[in-house]
Every structure is written in C-alpha cells, then in structure tokens.
N, C-alpha and C positions, 0 to 999 in steps of 0.2 A: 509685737502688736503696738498701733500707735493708740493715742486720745483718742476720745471722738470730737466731731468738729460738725460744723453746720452742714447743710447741700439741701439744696433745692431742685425738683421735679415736677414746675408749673403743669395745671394738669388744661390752662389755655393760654392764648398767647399771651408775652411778658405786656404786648399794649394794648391788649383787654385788660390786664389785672389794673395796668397804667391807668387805662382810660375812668375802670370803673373808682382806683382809690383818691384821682383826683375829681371825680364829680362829688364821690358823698361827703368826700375831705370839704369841698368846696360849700356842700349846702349846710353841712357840721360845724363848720369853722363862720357861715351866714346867721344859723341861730344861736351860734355862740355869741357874736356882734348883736344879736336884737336880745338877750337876754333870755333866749328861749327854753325854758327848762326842760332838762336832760341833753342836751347839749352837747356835754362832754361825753355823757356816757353813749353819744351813737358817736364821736370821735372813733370812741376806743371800741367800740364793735364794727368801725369802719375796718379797720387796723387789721384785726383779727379775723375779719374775711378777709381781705385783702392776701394774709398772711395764710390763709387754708385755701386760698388759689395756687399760691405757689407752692402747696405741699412742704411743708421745711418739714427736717427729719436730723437726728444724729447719725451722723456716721463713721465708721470707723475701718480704716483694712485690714485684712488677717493673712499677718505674713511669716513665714516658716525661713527661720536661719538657715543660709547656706555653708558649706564646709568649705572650709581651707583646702589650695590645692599647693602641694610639694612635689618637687622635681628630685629623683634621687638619678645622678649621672655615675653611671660605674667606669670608668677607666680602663678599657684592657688592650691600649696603645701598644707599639712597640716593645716602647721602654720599660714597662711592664711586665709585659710577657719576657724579653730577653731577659731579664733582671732576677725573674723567678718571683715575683708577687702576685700573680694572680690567683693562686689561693686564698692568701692574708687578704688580698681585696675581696674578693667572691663572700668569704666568710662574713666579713666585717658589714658588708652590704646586706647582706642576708637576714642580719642582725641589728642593723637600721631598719631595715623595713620592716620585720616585724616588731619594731619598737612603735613605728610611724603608722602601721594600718592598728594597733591598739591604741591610738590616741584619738577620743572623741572630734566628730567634727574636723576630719582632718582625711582626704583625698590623696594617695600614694601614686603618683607616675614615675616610672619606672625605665633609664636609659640608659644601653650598654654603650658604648665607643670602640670599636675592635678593629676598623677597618679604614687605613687612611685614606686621604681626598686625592683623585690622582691629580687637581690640578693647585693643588692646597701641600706647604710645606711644617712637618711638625701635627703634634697634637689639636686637633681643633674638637673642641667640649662646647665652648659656647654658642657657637652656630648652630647646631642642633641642640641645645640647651633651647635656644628661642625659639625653633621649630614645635619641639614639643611643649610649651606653655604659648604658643603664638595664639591659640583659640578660648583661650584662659582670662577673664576680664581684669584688669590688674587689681580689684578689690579683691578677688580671693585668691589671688597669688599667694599663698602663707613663706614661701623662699624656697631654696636652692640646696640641698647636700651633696657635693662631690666626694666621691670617692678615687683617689687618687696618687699619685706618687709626688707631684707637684709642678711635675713638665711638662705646663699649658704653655700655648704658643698664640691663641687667639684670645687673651685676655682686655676685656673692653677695659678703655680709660672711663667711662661713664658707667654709675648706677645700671646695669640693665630691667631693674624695676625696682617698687620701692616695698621690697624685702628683704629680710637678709642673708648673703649666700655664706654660709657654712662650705669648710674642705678639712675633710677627714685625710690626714694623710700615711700612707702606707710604707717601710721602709725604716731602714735605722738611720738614724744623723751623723753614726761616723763610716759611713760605707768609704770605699777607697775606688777612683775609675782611672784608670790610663789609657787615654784613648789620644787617636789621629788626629788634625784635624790639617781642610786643606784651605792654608791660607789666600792663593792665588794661583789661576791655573789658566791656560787658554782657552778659547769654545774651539779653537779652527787653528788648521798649520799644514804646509803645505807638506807633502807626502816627500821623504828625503831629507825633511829638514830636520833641526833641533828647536826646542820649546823647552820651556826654565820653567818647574813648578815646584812653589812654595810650600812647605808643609811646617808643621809645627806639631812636637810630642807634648803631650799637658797631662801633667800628674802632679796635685795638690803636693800628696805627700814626700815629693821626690825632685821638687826643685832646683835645677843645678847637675843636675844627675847626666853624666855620661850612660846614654842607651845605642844599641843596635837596631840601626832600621833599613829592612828590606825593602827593595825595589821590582815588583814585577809587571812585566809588558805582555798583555795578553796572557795573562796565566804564566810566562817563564821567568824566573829569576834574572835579574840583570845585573843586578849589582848590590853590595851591601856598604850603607855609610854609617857614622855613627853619630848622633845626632843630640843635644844639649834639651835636656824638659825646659819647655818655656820657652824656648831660644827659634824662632825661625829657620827654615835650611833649603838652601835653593839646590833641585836637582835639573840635572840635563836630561830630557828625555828624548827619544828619534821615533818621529810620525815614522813607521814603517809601511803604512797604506793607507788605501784608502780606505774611507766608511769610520765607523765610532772603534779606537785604540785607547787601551783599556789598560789603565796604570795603576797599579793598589801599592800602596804604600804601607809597613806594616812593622810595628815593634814586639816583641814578647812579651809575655806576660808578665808579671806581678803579682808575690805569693798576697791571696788576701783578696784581691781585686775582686769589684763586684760582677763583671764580664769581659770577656772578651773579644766579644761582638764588636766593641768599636776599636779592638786594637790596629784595625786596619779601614784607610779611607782610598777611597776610589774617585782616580778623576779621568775625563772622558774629553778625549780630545779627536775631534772629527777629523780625516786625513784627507784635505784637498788637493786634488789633481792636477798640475799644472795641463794644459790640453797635449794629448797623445800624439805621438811623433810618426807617421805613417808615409813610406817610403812607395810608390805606386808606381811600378815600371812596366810601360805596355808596349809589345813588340808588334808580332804579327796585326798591319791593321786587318777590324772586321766589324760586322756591324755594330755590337756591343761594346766598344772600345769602350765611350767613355762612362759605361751602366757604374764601372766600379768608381771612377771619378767622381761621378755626378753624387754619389751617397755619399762617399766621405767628406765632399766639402760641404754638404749638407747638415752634416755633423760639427756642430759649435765648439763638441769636445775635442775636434782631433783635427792639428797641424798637416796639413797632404803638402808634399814635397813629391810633382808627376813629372814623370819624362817619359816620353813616347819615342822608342827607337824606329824607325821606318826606311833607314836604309846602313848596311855594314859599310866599315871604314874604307876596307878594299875597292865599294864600286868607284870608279872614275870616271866622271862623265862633260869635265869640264867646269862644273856649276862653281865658282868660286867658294873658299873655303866659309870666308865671312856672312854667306848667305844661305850657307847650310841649317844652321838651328840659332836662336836667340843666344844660348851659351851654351863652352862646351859641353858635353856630358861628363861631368869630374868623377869618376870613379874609382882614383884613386882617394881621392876625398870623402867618397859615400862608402865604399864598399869596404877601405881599410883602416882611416885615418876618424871617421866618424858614423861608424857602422853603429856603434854601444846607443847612441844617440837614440836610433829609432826603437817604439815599442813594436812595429810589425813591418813587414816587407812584403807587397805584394808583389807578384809574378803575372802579368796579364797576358796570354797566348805568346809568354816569352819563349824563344828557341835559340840556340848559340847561334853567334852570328859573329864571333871572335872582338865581342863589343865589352864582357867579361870573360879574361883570362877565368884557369882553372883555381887558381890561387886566388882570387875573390872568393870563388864558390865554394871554397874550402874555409874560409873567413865567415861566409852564411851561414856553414856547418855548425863553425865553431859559436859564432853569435846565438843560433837557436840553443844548443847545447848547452849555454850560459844565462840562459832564461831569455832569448829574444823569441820572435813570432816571424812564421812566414806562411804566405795564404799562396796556392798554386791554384788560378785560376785555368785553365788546359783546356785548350782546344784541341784540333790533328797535332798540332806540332809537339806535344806531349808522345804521341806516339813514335813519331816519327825517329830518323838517326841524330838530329840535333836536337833532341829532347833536355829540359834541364838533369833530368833523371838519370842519365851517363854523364855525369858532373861527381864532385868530391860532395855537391847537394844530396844527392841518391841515400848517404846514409841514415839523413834524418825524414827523407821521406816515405809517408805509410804506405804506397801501392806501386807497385811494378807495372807499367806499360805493355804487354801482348804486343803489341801494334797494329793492331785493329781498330779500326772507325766503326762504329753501329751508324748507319745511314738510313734514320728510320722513325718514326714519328713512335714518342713513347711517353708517360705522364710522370714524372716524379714522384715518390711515394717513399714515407715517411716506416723507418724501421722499425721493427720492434722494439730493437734498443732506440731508436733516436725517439718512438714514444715518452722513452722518462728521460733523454736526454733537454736540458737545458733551452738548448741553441733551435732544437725542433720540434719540441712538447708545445703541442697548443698553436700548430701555425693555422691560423685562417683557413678552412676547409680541408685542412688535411684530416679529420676525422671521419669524412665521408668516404664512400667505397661505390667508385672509385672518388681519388680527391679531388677536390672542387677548384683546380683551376687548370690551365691550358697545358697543349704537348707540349714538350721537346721534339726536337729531330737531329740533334746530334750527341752521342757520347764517347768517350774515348773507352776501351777496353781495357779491363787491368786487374789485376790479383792484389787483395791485399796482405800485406807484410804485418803490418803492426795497427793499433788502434781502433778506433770503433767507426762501424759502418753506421748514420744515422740514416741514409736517404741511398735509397735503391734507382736504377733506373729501367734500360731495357733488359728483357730476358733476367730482372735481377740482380742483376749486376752492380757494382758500388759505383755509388753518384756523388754521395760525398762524404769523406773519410775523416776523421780528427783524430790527433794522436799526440802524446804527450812526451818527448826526446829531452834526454836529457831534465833542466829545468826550464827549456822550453815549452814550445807546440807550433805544432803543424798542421795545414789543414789543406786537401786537396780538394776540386769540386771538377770532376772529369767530364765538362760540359762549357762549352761556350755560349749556352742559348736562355741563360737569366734574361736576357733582354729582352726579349719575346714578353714574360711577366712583366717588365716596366714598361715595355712600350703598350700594355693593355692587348696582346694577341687573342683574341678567344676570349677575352675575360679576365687574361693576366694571370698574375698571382701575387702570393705574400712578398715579392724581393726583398721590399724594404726589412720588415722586422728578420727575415732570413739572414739577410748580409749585414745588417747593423749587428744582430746577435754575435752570428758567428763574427768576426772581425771585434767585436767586446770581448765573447771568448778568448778570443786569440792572444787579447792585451790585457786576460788575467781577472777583467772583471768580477769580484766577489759572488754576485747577484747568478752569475751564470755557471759557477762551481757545478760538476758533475756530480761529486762525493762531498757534500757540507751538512752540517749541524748549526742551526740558526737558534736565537730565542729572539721571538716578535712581542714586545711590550704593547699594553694600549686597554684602553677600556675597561681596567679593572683586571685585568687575565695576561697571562703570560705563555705566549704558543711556543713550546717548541715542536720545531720544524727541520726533519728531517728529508734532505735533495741525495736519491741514490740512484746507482743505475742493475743493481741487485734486484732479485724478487722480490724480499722482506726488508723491514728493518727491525732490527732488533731493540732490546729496551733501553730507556735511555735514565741512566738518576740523577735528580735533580737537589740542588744544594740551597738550600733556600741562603737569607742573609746573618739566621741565628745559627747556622748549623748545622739544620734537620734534614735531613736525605727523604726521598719520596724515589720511588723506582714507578717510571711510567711506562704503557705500554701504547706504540704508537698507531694510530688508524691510515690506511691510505685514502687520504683527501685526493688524489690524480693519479697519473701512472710518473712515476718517480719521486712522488713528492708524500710523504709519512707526515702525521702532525698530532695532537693532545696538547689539550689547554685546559690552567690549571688557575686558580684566583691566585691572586699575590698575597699575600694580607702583609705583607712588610713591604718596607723601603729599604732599598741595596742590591747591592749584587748578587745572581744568581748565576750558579757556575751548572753546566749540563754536562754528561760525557755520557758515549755510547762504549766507551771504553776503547777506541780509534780516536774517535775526535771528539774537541771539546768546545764548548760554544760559553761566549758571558753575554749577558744580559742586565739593563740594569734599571728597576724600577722606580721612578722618582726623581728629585734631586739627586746630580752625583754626591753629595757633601752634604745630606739631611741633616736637618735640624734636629731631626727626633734621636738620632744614633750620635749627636755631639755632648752629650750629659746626660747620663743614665742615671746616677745617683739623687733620691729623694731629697725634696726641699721644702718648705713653707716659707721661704723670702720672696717666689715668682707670683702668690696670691693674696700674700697681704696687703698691699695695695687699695686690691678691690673689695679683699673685705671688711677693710675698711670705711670703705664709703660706704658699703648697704647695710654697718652695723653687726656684721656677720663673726664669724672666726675662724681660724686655722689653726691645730693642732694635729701634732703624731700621733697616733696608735698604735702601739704596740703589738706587736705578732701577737694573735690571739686572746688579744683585749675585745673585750665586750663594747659597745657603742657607748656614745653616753646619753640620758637622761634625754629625753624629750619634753621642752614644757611651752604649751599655749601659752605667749604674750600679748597684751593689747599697745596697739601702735605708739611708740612715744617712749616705752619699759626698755630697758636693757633684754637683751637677746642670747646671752649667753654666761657660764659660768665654767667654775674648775670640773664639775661634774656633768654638766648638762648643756645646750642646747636649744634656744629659743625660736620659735618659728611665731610669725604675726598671724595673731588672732582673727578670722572674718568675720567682716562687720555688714558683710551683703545676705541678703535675702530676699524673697521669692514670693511675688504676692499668689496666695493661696486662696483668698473671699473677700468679703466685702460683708460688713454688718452694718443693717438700717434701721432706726427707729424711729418711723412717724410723727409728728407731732400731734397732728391733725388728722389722726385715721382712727376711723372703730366708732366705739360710742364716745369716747372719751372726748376729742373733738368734736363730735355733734353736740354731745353736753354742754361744753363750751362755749358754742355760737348761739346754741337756743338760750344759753343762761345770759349772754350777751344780748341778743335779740330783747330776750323780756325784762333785761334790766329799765329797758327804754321805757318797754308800754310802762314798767311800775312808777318811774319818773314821773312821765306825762301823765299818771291817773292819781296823785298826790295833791 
C-alpha cells in the first residue's frame, strides 16, 4: 500500500468553480482595498467553497504483492540420457521443486528438454527457456534453474533478463569419453570415384596413444587402420552408388569410459551419377520407332547413343557407299571393344540381319551376366526365324517365342505381381477394371522361362517380363504398340512414367528395387519402409543411436510397399534389418554436436552466469538441492549452501481508498461556520 495523496472529483465544471472563485476573490480582494470589515474572512470562505466544489478527498490505492515467477529447465538431451543421468537429474529436479513451491511468494514453472530440434544442431535449453517465461513481465521474473549436465549449445552472449540463471549440474568431474570425431568430409562424389575423409580419435586421457580404428561402408567392414589420439587421419573412401553411402568410422572401447555411443562417427556422402550410358538400336522400321528415342533423350539423366539399321550389308543396289549412313555402324567398337561402357542396350523391333555376328551376341550375354542391362522391345520379328532369341542372347533371356502373332485388339493390364512391383505399381488408371487407357492390337506370343510377369496382355498372356540374369537384368515388352499411348490413341496411356521406370529399373535405380528396406527421416519420425514382392512382410528391428533395439511390426500402406513410423528422439544412425536386408538411416547432423562430448562440465555456462549474477556448481549423485533464499535486487544471489532468486517488487492494484474532505456534516459544519464567520464580522 502507498501514502495517501490528494485527488479531486469536481462535483461542476473546473470553469464554474473558475468563474465563481474569481468573482468573490475579486469582490473580497475590492473590500479588502476599501477597508471593509470582514474582508478577509469572506476571502477565506471564498477558498473553501471554492475548494468543496472540487470535492478534494485523500486517497490511497490498495495493492496485493505479486510472486516471483522461476523457470526450473530439466535436461533430458541426448547426452544425458546415453550417459546414464537421467535419474540423478530427475531426482535432483524433484527436489528443487519441492524446495521452490515451499518458498513464500515464489511461482514454480516447470521445463523438461527430451526431444531435439530437427532443424537445430546440439542441446537448445534457452529457446524454450524464453518461450516459457515469454508471457512473464520481466519484474517478476525471480531467475532461472537448469538442470543439467552442462552441454548447452544455445547459450546467449547477453543477460536473457535481469535475474539470475542458476545451473545445477549432474555428473562427476573426472568422467573419461573416447569418442570419433569427423574432421572433414565431402557432401557429394561422383558414383565410382574415391573421396578422402578426415577423422580424428580424442581421448583426454590417452594422448599420443596408438588405437585401432574401423572403417565401415554401408554397414560392411572395409578396412581397419590404426590411428594416433589427437592426431588427424585421412581415409580413402569409394562412392559405391548412388543416393546417401554411409561411412562409420569406429575405435574400441576404453575400460572406464563413460559411453560408447560416440566411439563411432558417421559421414554421409551423397553418390552422384555421372548421366547413364544408353545404347538404342532400332532395326525393323515401324510406326513407333522413334517412341523409345524420343524418352531417352528426353531424359537429362541418360547419354542415348541411336543407330537405326534399315537395310543389311549384303543388299547391293548401286547407292554409293559414302551415302549410305552419316557413319559407319562400329560394332566392333560398341558391341566388343566398349560394350562395359553402356548401363543398358536397347533392342528396338531388332532381327539378324547378319549386321551383329554371333560372337557380339555372345559379348551381350556376357555384358548382362556381369551386371549390364538390356530392354527387348519385340515386334513380329521376335517371333519369327531371325529373332534375337536364336542368338548366344537367348540365355539371358526371360521368354521363349511360340511364334505366334496375336492380331487383335487387347488392353494391357497390370499383374498381380506387377501390383507391388515397382516399375508398375500405381500406373495412371491401371487400378480401374477395365484400365483406364487405349487397346493394343499387336502381341508376340511366348512362354515365360524365368522372372516376373508384371503386365498381361491378350488371352493373358505376358506383355511384359523383367528378370534378373546373372548380376544383370533383362526385360522383355512383346508388343510394338507403346505408341498408340504416346501418340494419344483413344486417350493414350501412362508411356512416359511406364518406360522411364522400367528403363531406371533396368540401370539399377535404388528407388525402383523390387525387394528393399528403406528408413525415410523427416518431421520428427522415422518410417521404415519396407518395398516387397511377397504377401507379408515380416518384422523388422530397429537400432536406435544408443543402442536400444525396438522390434517393429509393419502395416501395408499399398500393394508391395510395408511401412511403421516411429519418433526419433536422438540424433544418429539408426541401423533396421528384417534379418535379409539391412537399411541405415540417419537423423540429424551426420557429425552432431550433441554426441561430440558427453562428459559433464561447468566451464560451457559460466560465462552467462556470470553476467545475470547467477552460479554453477556440481551435485553430487544423490545430493539434496541446495537452500532456497528470496533476494532483494542489488544483494548477492548465491552461496556455498544456497541459492538466490530476485525478490518481486510488482503488484497488483486490488481498491482504491477515499476520504472526503468536504463530505457529511463535517464539511457542512465548515462552510456554515465559514459563512457566519462573516455575518459575526460585519455585526461588531
């Protein structure tokens, strides 16, 4: 509560009161100059009306102290959690608080940390420290207690208000950490190449120290070097594909050591593609000749190197030689001398034509067999006696020719297996019955030998076949009539994402795996994603970055595609296996902050608590809090035992107390005894 103090409540307006205290002032202050007795005394009963117009009163306001408001922030980061303190924290916090909600005048807000920022690297406490006191007037801010290990990463160079932040820290002072770290790594390398990544071992205790450190790519061991603590070491690594390749670096352990969570660090080097080498060779001219040309050059990612044969060596017809084709056709050159070169070969309504010997087509065999691609696009001449299929070809190819033509208007239609196949899951109206785009009217007929049927055509029969030879693949399409779909027949159809797919397939593309295990990062969650061509999929466990195994059980999100998503709550690598395949995934920084020093400290917050007055000290496993004591602003805020939080000085107006001057009888009294001062004057 304050004094009281004056306040006025004129009960007419301030120039009526004006008008009326300079007339009587005027005619008061007239028989003052003529000598007029009483005189003075209607002065002073001028006054005092004057002064009971304006009501004047004492008054005072009545206001109710407000409490102090304290931040208690818990810490259950990371490094916390791997390290094994979140108990000693929990407890310790537990016991603040109920220190802090029995301290008079003093308001306990209460913030765990458990869950990192996915676009934020490291410990972030004070960001959400200002969220939760952001609607807090800074007068009853009373401060700040962290609970904590001491591996903040968002620590302000400024006061964040003018209290003072206290940090409890958890943890003993001579912990021992051996951990990875990577000094220098690439983002990008092309697929083939080699890439030099820096690593450095760091252990306090063990400086100078000859250690053993592993090399693994993608989950496999590569190699083991042995590596100086403290000392830098440049390894060689090989982009083996494309997409994120995946290098953990990793030393043994150390009796004593406080985890082993960062004895291994992870760098992620994307593997770019140089553009895909595609060999397009189209014989028999027909109306779709150039459907398969016009895509691939269409395609940014992929080299076409086309030759259209149109007539054999043998015919003679005079035409000079020089004016037969722009260059010759080198086939010695393509077919033996720089066959490896290509990722795929396509065949376009090809048929012998003694334009490739047998010993080329025996070179194809072996190129598919050694992980190349070839795409048999087949019209009649597939059928027929000069089919490539009576070639040293035939052994990597999935269907046998009949030699039948179907001469017949029929719709393409997508398999049961090509349902959860990759290459034809999800084509544009294929999910309708019938599907939603134009006939065919020509197929070849044929029995298939090996590989999976995705796409049926007339009577049933395989339309188009993928199969997997050697560490190749093959892929037949026993139909010349795509073209129909590109040129908009009827309505057309999918060609495009049909033939870019398939033709990706062909050259290995990740994304279009038949049988894969994926994990998809993003938005706090981590999917794995199982791509099968099975009924079920079975369970799959997951390795988090401390450790901890979770065995998940997967739902079908489509027809081939299994998926379960799961929150992350760390930063790092997570390894999946369905016990066949193994997938890494990895959330966050490759190289987190948070997993480069795990061992407690109070040197990263003395600093700041510095500035706001505050302090920092260790607690001991199962030490009690210490001492809680209200300060007024300006006092010392801490001690060996205790603990200072700034006193509030705000409050809260609650009433308003008036005392009249001029009200009741007591004022009337006043003005009448004013009033008759006068008459008794003037009758003397």
């Amino acid at each position: 509560m304050t004094d009281f103090e004056f306040a006025f409540s004129p009960y007419v307006p301030i120039w009526v009161v004006a008008v009326f205290a300079v007339v009587a002032l005027t005619l008061a202050g007239l028989g003052l100059a003529r000598r007029v007795r009483g005189s003075s005394l209607r002065i002073a009963a001028a006054v005092l009306f004057a002064l009971a117009l304006l009501n004047p009163a004492l008054q005072r306001e009545v206001r109710e102290p407000l409490s102090g408001i304290v931040a208690v922030v818990v810490d259950h980061s990371q490094s916390q959690r791997t390290a094994g303190r979140v108990a000693a924290t929990d407890a310790l916090a537990d016991d603040l608080v109920a220190r802090l909600e029995a301290t008079p005048q003093l308001e306990v807000r209460t913030l765990t940390v458990d869950r990192p920022q996915a676009d934020r690297d490291g410990t972030i406490l004070f960001e959400p420290l200002a969220d939760l006191l952001g609607d807090v007037p800074p007068d009853r801010i009373a401060g700040a207690i962290l609970v904590t290990d001491g591996q903040v990463h968002d620590i302000p160079t400024t006061a964040p208000f003018e209290a003072p932040v206290h940090a409890l820290i958890v943890g003993d002072e001579d912990e021992r950490d051996r951990r990875v770290e990577i000094v220098a790594a690439p983002r990008f390398g092309l697929v083939g190449s080699e890439q030099t990544i820096v690593v450095t071992v760091e252990d306090a205790a063990s400086q100078g120290a000859a250690v053993e450190l592993s090399v693994r790519a993608d989950d496999q061991l590569t190699e083991t070097r042995i590596a100086t603590v403290g000392e830098p070491i440049a390894i060689t690594v090989d982009i083996g594909h494309g997409g994120d390749n995946f290098y953990e670096f990793e030393v043994n352990p150390v009796e004593g050591e406080l985890t082993t969570v960062n004895n291994a660090a992870v760098a992620i080097v994307e593997g770019v593609r140089e553009n895909l080498r595609v060999l397009l060779v189209s014989g028999e001219p027909h109306a779709g000749e150039r459907t398969w040309r016009n895509l691939l050059k269409s395609d940014a990612s992929v080299d076409l190197v086309h030759f259209t044969i149109l007539r054999p060596p043998e015919k003679q017809d005079g035409t000079p030689i020089n004016e037969l084709s722009l260059i010759a056709f080198p086939t010695r050159e393509l077919f033996s001398q720089k066959i490896d070169e290509f990722d795929l070969i396509v065949f376009d309504r090809y048929h012998r034509r003694n334009v490739l010997p047998a010993l080329y087509f025996d070179n194809i065999a072996q190129y598919v067999l050694n992980g190349g691609a070839v795409l048999i696009a087949a019209g009649p001449d597939y059928a027929g006696p000069r089919s490539v299929y009576h070639t040293p070809l035939a052994a990597t190819l999935p269907v046998a020719p009949t030699g039948g033509v179907v001469e017949a208007p029929f719709r393409p239609t997508v398999s049961a297996l090509g349902q959860r196949h990759p290459v034809t899951r999800d084509l544009p109206g294929g999910n309708e019955t019938p599907p939603a785009w134009s006939e065919w009217f020509r197929q070849v007929e044929a029995v298939p030998t090996a590989g999976e049927t995705v796409m049926t055509g007339a009577d049933d029969n395989p339309l188009l076949v993928l199969s997997r030879e050697g560490d190749g693949r093959v892929a037949t399409m026993l139909s010349d009539h795509i073209w129909l779909w590109a040129r908009g027949f009827d309505g057309g159809g999918p060609h495009v994402p049909l033939m870019r797919r398939l033709s990706h397939w062909l050259m290995k593309e990740p994304e279009l795996e038949e049988e894969a295990l994926r994990l998809i990062t993003g938005n706090g969650a981590l999917v794995v994603e199982r791509q099968t061509l099975a009924d079920a999929a079975g369970p799959v466990t997951l390795t988090t970055p401390s450790g901890a195994t979770e065995e998940l059980t997967l739902a079908e999100a489509e027809p081939g595609l299994w998926r379960a998503s799961v929150e992350t709550p760390d930063l790092g690598l997570y390894r999946a296996t369905d016990g066949r395949l193994t997938a890494l995934g990895h959330v966050g920084p490759a190289n987190p902050v948070e997993a480069r020093d795990l061992t407690s400290t109070t040197q990263t917050l003395a600093p700041l608590v510095d500035l706001t007055r505050g302090s920092v000290r260790r607690v001991d496993d199962g030490a009690s809090a210490p001492r809680i004591l209200m300060r007024p602003e300006g006092r010392s805020t801490s001690g060996s035992d205790w603990i200072g939080l700034k006193r509030s000085e705000a409050s809260e107006l609650t009433g308003v107390e008036r005392v009249p001057l001029f009200a009741g009888l007591l004022g009337l009294a006043i003005l009448l005894a004013a009033l008759s001062s006068t008459w008794w004057r003037e009758g003397r």
